[in-house]
Wavefront OBJ file of the C-alpha trace (Angstrom):
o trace
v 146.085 61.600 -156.842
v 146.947 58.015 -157.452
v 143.694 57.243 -159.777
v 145.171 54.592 -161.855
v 146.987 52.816 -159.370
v 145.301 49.224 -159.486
v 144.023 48.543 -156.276
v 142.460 44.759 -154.756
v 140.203 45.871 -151.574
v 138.214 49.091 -151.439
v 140.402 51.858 -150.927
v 140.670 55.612 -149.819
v 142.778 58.002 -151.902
v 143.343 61.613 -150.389
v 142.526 64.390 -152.887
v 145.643 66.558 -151.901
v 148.800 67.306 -154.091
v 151.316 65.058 -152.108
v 150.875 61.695 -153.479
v 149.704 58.698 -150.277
v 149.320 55.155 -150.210
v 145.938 54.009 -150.402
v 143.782 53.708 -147.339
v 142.447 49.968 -148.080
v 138.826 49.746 -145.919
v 138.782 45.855 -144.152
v 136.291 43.642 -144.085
v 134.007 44.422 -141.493
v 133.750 47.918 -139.329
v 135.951 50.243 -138.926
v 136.517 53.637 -136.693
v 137.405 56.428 -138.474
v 138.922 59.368 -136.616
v 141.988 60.480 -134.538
v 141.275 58.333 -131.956
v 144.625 56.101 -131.432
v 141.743 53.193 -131.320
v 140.268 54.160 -134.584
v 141.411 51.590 -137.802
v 141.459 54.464 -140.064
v 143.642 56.801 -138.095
v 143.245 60.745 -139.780
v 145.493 63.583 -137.563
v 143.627 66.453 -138.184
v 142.216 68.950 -135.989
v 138.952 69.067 -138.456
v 138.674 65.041 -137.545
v 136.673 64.540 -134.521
v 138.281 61.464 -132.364
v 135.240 58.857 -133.154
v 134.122 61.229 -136.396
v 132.328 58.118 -138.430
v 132.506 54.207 -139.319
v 132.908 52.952 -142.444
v 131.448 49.102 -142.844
v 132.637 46.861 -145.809
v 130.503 43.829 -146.023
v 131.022 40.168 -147.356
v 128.607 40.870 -150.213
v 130.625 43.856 -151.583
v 128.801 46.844 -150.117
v 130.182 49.716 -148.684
v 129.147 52.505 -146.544
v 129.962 55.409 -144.322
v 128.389 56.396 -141.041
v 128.575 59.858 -139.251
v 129.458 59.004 -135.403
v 127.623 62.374 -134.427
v 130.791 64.726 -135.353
v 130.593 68.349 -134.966
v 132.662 68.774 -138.203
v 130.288 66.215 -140.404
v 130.641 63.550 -142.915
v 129.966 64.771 -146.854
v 129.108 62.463 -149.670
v 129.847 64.068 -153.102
v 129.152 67.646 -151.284
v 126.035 66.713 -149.677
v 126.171 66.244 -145.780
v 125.213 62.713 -145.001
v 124.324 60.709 -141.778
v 125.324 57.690 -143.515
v 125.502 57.004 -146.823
v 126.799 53.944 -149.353
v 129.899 54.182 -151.423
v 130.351 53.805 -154.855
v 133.532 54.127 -157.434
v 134.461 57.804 -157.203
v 132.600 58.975 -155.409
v 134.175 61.995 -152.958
v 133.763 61.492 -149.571
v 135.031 64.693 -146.961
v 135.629 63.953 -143.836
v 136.534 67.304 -141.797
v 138.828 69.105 -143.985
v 140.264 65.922 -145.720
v 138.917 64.685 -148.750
v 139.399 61.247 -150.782
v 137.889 59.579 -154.000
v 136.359 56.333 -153.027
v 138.246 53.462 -155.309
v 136.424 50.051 -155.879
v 138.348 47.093 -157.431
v 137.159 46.285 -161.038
l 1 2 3 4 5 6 7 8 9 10 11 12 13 14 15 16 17 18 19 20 21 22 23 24 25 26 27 28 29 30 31 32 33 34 35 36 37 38 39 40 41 42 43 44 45 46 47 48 49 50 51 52 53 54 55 56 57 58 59 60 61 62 63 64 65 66 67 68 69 70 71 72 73 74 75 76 77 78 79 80 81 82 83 84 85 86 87 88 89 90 91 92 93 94 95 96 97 98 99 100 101 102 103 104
């Protein structure tokens, strides 16, 4: 994991042992799924194609919503509809996990 990496816009990091780029989350929504049309793009055949959206707004907040996928969305372990994002907290989507990073 790439936890001290220093990082300007809110930010994905995948929990598995080879080491990624960041997934920085835009301003705005975005599709997250395997969908070609989907802004955060995750091949995986535990991802549903429109699996959830993740929304970044102006004022700083951050949240995930479940886009009714068979496989769910989980928020620190606990299966969530939607749910808001903070610093480290682990989000799961399928079978791929990340640490939520917030710039300081």
């Amino acid at each position: 994991m790439i936890a001290s990496q220093s990082i300007g816009t809110p930010a994905l990091i995948r929990d598995d042992a080879a080491p990624q780029a960041p997934i920085e989350i835009p301003l705005g929504w975005s599709r997250v799924g395997r969908s070609p049309m989907a802004e955060i793009r995750l091949n995986h055949p535990s991802v549903s194609r429109r699996h959830a959206m993740m929304v970044r707004t102006e004022d700083g907040r951050l949240r995930v919503i479940d886009d009714r996928s068979l496989t769910g969305v989980y928020l620190n372990g606990k299966r969530v509809r939607w749910g808001e994002l903070a610093d480290g907290d682990q989000l799961s989507v399928g079978e791929i996990s990340f640490t939520v990073r917030r710039p300081d």
